[in-house]
C-alpha distance (Angstrom), angle and dihedral (degrees) to the residues before:
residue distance angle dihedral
X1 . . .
X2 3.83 . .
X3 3.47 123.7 .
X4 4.22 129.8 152.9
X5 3.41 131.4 165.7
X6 4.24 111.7 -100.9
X7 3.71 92.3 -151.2
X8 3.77 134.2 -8.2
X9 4.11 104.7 -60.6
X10 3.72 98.1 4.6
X11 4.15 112.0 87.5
X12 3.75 126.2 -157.2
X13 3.69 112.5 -111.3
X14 4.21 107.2 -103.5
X15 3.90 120.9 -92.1
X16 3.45 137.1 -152.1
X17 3.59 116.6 -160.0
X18 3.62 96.4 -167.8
X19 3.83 88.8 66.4
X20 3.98 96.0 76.3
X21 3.73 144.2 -56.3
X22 3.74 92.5 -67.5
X23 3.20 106.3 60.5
X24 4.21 88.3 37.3
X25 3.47 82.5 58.3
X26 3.75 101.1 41.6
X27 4.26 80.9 48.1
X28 4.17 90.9 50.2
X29 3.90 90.2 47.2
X30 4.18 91.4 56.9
X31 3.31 89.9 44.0
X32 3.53 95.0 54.8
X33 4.17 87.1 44.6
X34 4.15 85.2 49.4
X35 4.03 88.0 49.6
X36 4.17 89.7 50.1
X37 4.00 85.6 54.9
X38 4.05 91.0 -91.0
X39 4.26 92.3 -84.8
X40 3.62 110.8 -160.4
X41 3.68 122.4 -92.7
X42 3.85 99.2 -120.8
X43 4.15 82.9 58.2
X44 3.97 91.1 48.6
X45 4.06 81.5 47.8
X46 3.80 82.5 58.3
X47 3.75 98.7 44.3
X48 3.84 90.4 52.4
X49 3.57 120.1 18.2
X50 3.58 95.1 -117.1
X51 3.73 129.0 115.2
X52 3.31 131.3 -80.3
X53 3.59 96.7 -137.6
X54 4.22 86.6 43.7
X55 3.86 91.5 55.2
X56 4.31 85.6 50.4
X57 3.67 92.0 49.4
X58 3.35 90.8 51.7
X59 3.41 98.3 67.4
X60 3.57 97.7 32.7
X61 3.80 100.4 94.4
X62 3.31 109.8 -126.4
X63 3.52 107.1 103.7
X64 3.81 137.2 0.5
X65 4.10 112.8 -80.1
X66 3.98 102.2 -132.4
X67 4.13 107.6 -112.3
X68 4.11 94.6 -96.8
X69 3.94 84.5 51.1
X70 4.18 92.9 51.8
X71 3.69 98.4 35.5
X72 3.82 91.1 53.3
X73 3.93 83.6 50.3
X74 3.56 85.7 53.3
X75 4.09 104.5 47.4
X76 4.23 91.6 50.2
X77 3.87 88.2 54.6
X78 3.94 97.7 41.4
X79 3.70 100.7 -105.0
X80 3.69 132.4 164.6
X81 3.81 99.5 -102.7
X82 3.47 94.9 -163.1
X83 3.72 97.7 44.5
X84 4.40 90.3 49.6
X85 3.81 89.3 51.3
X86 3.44 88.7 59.4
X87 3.52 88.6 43.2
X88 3.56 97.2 51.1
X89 4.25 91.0 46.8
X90 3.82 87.6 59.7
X91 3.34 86.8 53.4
X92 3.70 104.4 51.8
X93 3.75 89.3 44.4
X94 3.70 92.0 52.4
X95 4.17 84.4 42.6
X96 3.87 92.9 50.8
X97 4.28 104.6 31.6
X98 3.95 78.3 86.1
X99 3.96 106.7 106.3
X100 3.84 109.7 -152.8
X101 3.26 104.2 -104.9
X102 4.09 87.6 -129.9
X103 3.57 96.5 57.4
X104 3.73 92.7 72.6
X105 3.81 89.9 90.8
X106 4.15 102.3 16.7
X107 4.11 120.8 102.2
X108 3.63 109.2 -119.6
X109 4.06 122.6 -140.9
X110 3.18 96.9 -126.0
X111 3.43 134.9 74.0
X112 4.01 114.6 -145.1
X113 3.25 119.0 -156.7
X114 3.96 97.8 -36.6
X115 3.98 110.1 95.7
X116 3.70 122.1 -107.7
X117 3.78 112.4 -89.1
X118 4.18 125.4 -157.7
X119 3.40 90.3 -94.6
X120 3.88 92.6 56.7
X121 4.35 89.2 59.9
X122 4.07 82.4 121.1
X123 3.56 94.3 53.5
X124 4.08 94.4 37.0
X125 4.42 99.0 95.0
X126 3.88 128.2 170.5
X127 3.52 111.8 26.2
X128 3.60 94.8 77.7
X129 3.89 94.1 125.8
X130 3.62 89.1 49.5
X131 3.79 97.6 54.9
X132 3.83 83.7 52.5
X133 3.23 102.4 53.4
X134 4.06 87.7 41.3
X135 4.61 83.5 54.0
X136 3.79 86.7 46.3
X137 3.82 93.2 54.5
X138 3.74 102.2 38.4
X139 4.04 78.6 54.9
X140 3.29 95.1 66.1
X141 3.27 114.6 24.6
X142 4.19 126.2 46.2
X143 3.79 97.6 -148.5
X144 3.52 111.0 59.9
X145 4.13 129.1 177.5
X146 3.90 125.0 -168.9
X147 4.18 112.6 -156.5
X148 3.40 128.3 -156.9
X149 3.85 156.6 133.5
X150 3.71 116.0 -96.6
X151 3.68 106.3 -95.3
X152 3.63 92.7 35.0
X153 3.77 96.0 111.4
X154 3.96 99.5 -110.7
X155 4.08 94.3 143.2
X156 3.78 84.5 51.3
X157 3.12 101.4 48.1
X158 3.79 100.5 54.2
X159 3.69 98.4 43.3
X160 3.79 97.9 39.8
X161 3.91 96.2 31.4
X162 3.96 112.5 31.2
X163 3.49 102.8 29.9
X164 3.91 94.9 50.0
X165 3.68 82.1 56.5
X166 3.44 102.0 36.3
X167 4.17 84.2 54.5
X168 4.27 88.5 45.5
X169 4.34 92.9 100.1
X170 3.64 82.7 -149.5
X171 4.12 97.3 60.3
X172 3.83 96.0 49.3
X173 3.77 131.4 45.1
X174 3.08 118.6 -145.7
X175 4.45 92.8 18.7
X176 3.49 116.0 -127.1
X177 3.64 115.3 -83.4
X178 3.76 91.7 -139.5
X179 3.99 133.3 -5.7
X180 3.91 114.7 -149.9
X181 3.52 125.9 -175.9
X182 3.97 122.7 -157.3
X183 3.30 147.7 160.0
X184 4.04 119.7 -147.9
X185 3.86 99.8 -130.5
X186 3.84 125.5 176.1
X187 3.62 102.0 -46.1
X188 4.46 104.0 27.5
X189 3.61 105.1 173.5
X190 3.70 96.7 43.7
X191 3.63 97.0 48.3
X192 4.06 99.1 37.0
X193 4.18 99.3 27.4
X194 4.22 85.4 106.4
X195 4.00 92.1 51.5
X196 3.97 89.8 58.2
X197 4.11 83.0 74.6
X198 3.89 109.2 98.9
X199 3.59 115.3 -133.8
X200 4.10 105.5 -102.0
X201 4.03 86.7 -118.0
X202 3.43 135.3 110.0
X203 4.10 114.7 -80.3
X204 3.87 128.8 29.0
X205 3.70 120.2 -58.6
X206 3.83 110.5 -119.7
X207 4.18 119.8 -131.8
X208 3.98 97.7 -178.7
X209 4.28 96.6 -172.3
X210 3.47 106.3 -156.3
X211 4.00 124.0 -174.4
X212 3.71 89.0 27.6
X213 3.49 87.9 168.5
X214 3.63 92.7 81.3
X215 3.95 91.7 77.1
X216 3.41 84.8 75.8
X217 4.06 102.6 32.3
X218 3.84 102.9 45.2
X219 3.91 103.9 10.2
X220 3.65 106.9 88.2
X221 3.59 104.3 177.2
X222 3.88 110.4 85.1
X223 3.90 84.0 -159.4
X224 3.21 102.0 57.0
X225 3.90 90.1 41.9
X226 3.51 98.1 56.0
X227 4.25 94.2 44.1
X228 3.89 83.2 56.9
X229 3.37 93.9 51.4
X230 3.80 94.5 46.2
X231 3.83 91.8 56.0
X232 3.94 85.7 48.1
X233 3.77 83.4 59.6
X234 4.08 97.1 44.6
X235 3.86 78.7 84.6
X236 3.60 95.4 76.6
X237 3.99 82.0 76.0
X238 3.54 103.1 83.2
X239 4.08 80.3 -149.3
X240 3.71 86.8 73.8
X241 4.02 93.6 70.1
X242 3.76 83.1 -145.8
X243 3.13 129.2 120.5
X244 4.20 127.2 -168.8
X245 3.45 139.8 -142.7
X246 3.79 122.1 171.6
X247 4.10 132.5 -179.3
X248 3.66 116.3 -154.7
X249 3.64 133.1 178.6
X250 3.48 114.0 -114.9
X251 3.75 99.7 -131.6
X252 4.09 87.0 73.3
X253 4.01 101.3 48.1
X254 4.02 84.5 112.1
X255 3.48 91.8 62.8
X256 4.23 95.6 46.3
X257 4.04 77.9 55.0
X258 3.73 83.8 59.6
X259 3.99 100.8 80.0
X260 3.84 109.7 45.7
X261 3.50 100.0 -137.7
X262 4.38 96.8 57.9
X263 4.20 77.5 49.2
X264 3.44 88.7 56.5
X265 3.77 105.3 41.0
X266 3.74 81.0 48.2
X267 3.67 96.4 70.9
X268 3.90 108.7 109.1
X269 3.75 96.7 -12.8
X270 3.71 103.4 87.0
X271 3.59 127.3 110.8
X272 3.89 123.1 -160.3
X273 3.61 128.0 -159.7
X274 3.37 116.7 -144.0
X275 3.82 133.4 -173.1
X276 3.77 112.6 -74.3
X277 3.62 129.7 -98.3
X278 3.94 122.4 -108.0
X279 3.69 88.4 -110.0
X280 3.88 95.4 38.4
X281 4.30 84.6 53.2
X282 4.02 88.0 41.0
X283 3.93 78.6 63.7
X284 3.04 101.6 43.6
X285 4.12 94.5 61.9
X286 3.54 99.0 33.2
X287 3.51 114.4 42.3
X288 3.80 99.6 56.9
X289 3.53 93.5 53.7
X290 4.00 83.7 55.5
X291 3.90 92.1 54.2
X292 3.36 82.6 64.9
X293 3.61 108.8 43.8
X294 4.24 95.4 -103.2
X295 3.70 129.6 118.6
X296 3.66 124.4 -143.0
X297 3.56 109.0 -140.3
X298 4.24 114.3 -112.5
X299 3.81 91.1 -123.9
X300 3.59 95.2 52.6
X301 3.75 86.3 41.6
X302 3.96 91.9 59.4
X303 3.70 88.4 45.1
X304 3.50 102.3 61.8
X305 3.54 91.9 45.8
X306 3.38 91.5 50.9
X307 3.76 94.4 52.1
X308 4.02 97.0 39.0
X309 3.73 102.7 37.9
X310 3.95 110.8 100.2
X311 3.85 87.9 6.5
X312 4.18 111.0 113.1
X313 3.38 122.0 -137.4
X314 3.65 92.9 13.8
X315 3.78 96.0 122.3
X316 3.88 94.4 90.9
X317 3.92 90.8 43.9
X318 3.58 91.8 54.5
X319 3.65 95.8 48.6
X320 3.95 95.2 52.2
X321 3.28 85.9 55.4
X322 3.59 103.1 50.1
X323 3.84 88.5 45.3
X324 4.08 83.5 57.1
X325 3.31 93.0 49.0
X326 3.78 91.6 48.9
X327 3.49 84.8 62.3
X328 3.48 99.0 47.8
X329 4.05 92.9 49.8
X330 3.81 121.1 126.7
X331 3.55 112.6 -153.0
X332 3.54 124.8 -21.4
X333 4.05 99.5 -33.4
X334 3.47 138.5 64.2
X335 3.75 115.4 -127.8
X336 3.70 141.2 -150.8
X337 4.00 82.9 -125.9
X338 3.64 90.1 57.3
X339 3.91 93.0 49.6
X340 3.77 98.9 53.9
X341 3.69 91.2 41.7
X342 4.01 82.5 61.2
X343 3.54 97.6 48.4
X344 3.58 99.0 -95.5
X345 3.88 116.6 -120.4
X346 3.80 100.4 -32.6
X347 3.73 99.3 27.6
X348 3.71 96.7 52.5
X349 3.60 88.2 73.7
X350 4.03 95.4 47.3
X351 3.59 86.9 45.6
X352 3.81 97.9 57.3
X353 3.77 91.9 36.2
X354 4.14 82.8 49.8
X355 3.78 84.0 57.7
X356 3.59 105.7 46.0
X357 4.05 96.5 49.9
X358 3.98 84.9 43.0
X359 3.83 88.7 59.2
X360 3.98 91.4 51.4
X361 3.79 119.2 84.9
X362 3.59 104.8 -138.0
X363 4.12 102.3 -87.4
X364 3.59 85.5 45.8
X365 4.22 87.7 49.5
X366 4.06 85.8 44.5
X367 3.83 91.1 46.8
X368 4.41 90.6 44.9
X369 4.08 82.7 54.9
X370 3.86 96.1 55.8
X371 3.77 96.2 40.7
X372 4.25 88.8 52.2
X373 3.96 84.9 52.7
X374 3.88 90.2 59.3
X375 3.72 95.4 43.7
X376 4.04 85.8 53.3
X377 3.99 112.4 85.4
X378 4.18 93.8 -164.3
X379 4.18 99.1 -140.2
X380 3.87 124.9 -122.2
X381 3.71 99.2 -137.3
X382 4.19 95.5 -23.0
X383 3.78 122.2 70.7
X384 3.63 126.4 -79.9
X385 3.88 115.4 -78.1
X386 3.73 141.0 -147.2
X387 4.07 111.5 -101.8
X388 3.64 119.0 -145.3
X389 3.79 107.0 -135.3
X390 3.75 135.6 -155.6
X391 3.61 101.8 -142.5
X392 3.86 101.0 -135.4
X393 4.25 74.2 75.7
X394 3.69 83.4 73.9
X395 4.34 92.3 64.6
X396 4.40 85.9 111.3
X397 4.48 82.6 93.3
X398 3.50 152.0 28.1
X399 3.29 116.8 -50.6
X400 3.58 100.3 -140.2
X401 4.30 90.4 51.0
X402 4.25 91.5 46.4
X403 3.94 85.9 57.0
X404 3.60 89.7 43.4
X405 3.42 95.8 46.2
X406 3.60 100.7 41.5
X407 4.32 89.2 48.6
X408 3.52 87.3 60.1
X409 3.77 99.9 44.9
X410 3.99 92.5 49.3
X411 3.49 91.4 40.6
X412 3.92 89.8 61.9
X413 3.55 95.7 52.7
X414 3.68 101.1 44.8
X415 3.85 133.8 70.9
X416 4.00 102.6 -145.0
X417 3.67 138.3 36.3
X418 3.63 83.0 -124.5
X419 3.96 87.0 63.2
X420 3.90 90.6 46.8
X421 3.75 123.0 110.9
X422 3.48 95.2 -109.9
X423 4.00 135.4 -171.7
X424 3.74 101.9 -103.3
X425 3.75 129.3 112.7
X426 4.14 95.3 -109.8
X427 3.96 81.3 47.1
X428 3.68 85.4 53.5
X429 3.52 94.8 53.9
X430 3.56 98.7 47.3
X431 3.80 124.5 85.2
X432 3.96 124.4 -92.0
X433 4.16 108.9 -131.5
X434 3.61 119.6 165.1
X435 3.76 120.3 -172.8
X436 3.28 124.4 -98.3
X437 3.31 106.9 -124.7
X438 3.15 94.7 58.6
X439 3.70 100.3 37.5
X440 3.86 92.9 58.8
X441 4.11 92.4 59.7
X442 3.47 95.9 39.9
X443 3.27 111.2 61.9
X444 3.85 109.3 26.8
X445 3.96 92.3 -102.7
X446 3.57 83.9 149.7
X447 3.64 122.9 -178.9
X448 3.49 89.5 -92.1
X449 3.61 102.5 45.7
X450 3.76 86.1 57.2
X451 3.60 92.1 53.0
X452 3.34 87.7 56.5
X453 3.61 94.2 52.7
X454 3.77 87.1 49.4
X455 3.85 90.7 55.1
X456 3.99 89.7 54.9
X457 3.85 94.9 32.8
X458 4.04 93.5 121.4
X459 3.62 90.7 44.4
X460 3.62 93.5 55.1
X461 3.47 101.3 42.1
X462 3.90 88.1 57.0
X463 3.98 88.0 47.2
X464 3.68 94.0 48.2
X465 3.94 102.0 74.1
X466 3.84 91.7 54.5
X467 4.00 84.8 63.8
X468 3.49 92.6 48.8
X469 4.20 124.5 98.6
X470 3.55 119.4 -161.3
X471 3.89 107.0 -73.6
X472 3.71 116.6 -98.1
């Protein structure tokens, strides 16, 4: 037990070091004040321009001092500021690695790094004018196109902002007959050539195309590509009772301009995401805390914005770490504390990926590497992409450490076990992806190991159907 006396007649309550990393910290901090001579705490006020009664609390060992807090502790008694702040990280982390043990079976409000679906609308803030202007086009026009970086939220934004309001009877007239979602894959026309049929009801049938990029990252036939695209653009004839909605990353908008047709149709119907405004991101962190009853604390507010504002593709980043710090949230707030102790907007991500390799022995961690390879397509001129997978693609280890492994991948970059890869024969069927971020620090696809990748990419694409069963 520790216990000193914070000014002449007035002792410190006791603390017991062994009971946690706040009260070991609260127990290193008077030490440090007992090794400076213990100076008063109206002088340390003095020295740093903090409260008296904030310097006491600090050390008093019942919650975590935020870093400003502890590092002004540390400059009025001497201290190594450098050496406290890691200190004081170690702590937090150690403070917030703690899952509430309530959250086990409760539905976050935020989304991670999985994209908002339709059934997230409620969750989906700040890009309210967007979706508007995205209704008012799609009105008028029968070809639509949505731009934007990767990061930028464009998969969100159609499935949990249009078609919410392309469902809302009110926002459309006539409704859509029928809203399908795809994505073109390797092979687009053979696997979507059915979906091109419009529902024999009244109004249009909807195709919304999202990840159109992948025409030109893991389609490989340029005659294929361009007859998919040309039945995209057969909905320009209102005859067609289709209408089409496509999301493209903007890194590829030179090779749309590549058939003349897509250039054409392109012409005043295009869409393009830009980074959110401070209020738009302000809504974004706050208000889906509120849907559930939480506050987000104003400091941590300000430093999200701070850190995300200006920065592109940041939108996932700050989401994964909001859903950490969710997790991490005593009471009904979520704190600053709790936010660093995650690893704050770049960290988060390390931190999970930390996590997930630590919870591989090391075939499992050797057999995580090789399946993030596959889900990498390396880009010819464009950045690398995510890869759907079918998971017979995964045969190269043992069965029981690919399910493993793959379980604890998903799991990290989803929200719900409803979003997890699951066991089951539809989950079978369904592609593996793994977000990036966290696929690129997991595994050791280093930089370099994808440029290696790149190097051999023809090669391996003309190895990779003799590994392949039929799909299941």
């Amino acid at each position: 037990m520790v216990g000193v006396l914070s000014m002449p007649g007035r002792p410190e309550s006791s603390l017991d070091p062994s009971q946690g990393p706040v009260q070991r910290f609260a127990a290193e901090l008077r030490k440090l004040r007992a090794e400076a001579g213990r100076p008063p705490y109206r002088v340390m006020a003095q020295r740093t321009g903090q409260g008296a009664s904030t310097l006491s609390q600090a050390a008093g060992g019942e919650r975590l001092p935020t870093l400003p807090v502890a590092l002004a502790y540390v400059r009025a008694c001497d201290g190594d500021a450098t050496q406290w702040e890691e200190r004081w990280r170690e702590a937090a982390y150690e403070t917030a690695a703690e899952l509430r043990p309530q959250d086990k079976d409760a539905e976050p409000p935020y989304r991670g790094l999985a994209r908002f679906e339709p059934a997230d609308a409620d969750l989906f803030f700040g890009r309210d004018q967007l979706t508007d202007r995205m209704l008012e086009l799609t009105r008028s026009r029968r070809f639509t196109a949505v731009f934007g970086p990767s990061g930028s939220g464009k998969s969100s934004l159609l499935r949990a902002g249009l078609i919410p309001r392309l469902r809302t009877p009110a926002m459309t007239t006539p409704p859509p007959a029928a809203l399908r979602v795809l994505t073109p894959g390797a092979h687009p026309l053979r696997t979507h050539e059915q979906r091109f049929e419009p529902k024999d009801a009244e109004g249009d049938t909807w195709l919304i195309v999202d990840q159109f990029e992948e025409l030109y990252t893991l389609c490989h036939d340029p005659a294929e590509r361009d007859q998919f695209i040309d039945r995209l653009l057969a909905a320009t004839d209102p005859a067609s009772q289709l209408r089409v909605v496509i999301a493209v990353r903007a890194d590829v908008l030179g090779r749309c301009a590549e058939h003349p047709a897509l250039t054409k149709a392109l012409q005043n119907s295009t869409v393009l995401v830009g980074p959110m405004t401070r209020n738009e991101l302000r809504e974004a962190i706050i208000k889906p805390a509120q849907s559930v009853g939480v506050i987000v604390e104003r400091a941590l507010t300000a430093s999200i914005l701070d850190e995300v504002e200006g920065e592109p593709g940041a939108l996932p980043l700050m989401s994964h770490a909001l859903l950490e710090t969710w997790h991490r949230r005593k009471g009904r707030a979520l704190s600053k504390a709790a936010y660093e102790g995650a690893g704050g907007l770049h960290g988060a991500i390390a931190r999970t990926a930390e996590d997930v390799h630590a919870s591989l022995n090391p075939a499992q961690a050797e057999l995580a590497r090789g399946i993030l390879l596959r889900l990498i397509t390396p880009g010819e001129g464009i950045p690398d992409t995510r890869r759907p997978v079918q998971r017979e693609e995964f045969g190269f280890g043992d069965p029981a450490d690919t399910r493993i492994v793959l379980e604890r991948l998903v799991r990290q970059t989803t929200t719900s076990s409803n979003r997890a890869c699951g066991t089951g024969p539809s989950a079978r069927r369904r592609p593996t992806e793994v977000s990036g971020h966290v696929g690129r620090r997991t595994g050791g696809a280093t930089a370099g190991t994808v440029e290696g990748l790149r190097t051999n990419s023809a090669r391996t694409t003309r190895l990779r159907p003799l590994t392949l069963g039929a799909k299941l």
